[in-house]
C-alpha positions as CSV (number, residue, x, y, z in Angstrom):
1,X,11.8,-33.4,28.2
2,X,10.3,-29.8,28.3
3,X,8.8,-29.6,25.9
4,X,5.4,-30.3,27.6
5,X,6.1,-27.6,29.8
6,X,7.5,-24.9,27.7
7,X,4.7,-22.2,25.8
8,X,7.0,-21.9,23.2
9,X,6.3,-24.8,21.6
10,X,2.3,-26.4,20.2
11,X,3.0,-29.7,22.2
12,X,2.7,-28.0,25.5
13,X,-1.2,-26.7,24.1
14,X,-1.8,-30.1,23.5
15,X,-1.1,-31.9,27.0
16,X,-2.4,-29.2,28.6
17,X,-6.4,-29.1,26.5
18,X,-5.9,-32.9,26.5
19,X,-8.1,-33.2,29.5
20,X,-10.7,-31.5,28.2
21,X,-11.3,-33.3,25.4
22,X,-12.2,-36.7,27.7
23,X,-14.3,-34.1,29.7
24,X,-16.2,-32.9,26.8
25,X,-17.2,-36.2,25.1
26,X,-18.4,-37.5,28.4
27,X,-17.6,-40.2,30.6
28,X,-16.6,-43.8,29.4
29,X,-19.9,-45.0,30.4
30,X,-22.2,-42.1,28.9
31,X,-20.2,-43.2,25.7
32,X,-20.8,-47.1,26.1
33,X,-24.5,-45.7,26.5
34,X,-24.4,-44.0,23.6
35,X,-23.0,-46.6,21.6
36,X,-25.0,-49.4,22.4
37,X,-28.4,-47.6,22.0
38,X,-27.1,-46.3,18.6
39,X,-26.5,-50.6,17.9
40,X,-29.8,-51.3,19.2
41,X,-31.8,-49.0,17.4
42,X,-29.9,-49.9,14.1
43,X,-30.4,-53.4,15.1
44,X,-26.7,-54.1,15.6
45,X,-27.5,-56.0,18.8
């Protein structure tokens, strides 16, 4: 429906900072690289 596209309603906020959020946490590898040093140094791996 509209509702993505219409400011009247809170969903249409959310599609539209969606993309940001992936931009701001990095990509998926920065985050596999985060991760697995995180393991390593715990001694996870």
């Amino acid at each position: 429906g509209g509702y993505g596209y219409s400011t009247e309603y809170d969903v249409e906020r959310y599609f539209r900072d969606a993309p940001l959020m992936i931009v701001g946490e990095g990509t998926n590898e920065i985050q596999r690289n985060v991760i697995v040093s995180q393991l390593v140094s715990r001694g996870g791996l």
